[in-house]
N, C-alpha and C positions, 0 to 999 in steps of 0.2 A: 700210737703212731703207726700208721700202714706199713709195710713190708714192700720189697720189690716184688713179691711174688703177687700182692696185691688181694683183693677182698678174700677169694676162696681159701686161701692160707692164712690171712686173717682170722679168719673165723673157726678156721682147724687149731687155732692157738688160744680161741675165745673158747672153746669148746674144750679143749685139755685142761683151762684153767678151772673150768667147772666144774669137769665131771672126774678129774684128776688132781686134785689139788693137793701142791707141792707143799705148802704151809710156811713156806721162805721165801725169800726174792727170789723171783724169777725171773732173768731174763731173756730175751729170744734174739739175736738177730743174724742177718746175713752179714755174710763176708767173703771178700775176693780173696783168690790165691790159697784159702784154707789148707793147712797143713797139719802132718801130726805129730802132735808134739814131742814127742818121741824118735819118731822116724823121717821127721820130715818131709815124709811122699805126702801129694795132695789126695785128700779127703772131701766126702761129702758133707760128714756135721761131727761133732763132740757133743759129749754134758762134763763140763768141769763145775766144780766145786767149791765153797771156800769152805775153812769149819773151824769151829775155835779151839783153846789148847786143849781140850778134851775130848775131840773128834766130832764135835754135833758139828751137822750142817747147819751153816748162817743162810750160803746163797748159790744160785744155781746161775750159772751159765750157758744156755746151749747154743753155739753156734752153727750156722746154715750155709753152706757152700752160696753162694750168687750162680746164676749162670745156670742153673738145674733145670730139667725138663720141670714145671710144676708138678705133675704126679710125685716126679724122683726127691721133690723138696718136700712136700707131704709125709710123703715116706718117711724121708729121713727125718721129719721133725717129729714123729710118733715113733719112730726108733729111741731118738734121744731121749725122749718125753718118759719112755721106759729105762733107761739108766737111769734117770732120778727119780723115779718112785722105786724099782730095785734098791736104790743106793739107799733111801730111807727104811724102805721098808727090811733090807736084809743088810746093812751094814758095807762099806767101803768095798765098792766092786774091781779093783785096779788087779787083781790078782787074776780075776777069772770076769772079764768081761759080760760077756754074752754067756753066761751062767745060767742053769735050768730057770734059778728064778727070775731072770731076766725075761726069759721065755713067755713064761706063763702073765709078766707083768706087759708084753707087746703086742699078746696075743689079747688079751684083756681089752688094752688101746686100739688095737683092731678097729674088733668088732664094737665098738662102742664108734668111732668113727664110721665103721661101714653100715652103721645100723643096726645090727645083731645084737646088740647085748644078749 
């Protein structure tokens, strides 16, 4: 299903799925008003989670503010794209979000987006 953001962001999420693969449901979309769920104040995106009674992930949800310059939607969907391979790869990230290895997992989605690997 196309996105509001349309082909280029399209293909930014055909491309995570490839060369990032989450190995769960994944699903991607936009949404109006986004806020956090926590706080309340409006947000550009989330990666929430589901997982069963013994903490595996089953499925990933990342949500995308609507309304984003398309760069600023980009962005933040290879932001999120990096909380769930963090979240896999180094266990339940809710303590320390954007944590070194969160880092090193965004930078990764970069450059494999920008070309670089």
């Amino acid at each position: 299903m196309r996105s509001v953001y349309g082909k280029k962001f399209d293909k930014v999420v055909k491309m995570l799925r490839i060369e990032f693969p989450l190995g769960v449901p994944t699903t991607v979309k936009t949404v109006t008003n986004l806020k956090c769920e926590e706080s309340g104040e409006e947000i550009y995106g989330q990666c929430s989670s589901s997982e069963n009674s013994k903490g595996v992930v089953k499925k990933f949800l990342l949500e995308i503010a609507r309304d984003l310059p398309l760069g600023l939607a980009v962005d933040t969907l290879l932001h999120e794209w990096a909380h769930a391979t963090d979240h896999l790869a180094n266990g339940d990230p809710r303590m320390h979000p954007h944590r070194n290895s969160w880092g090193v997992h965004y930078a990764r989605i970069w450059r494999a987006y920008a070309g670089e690997k």
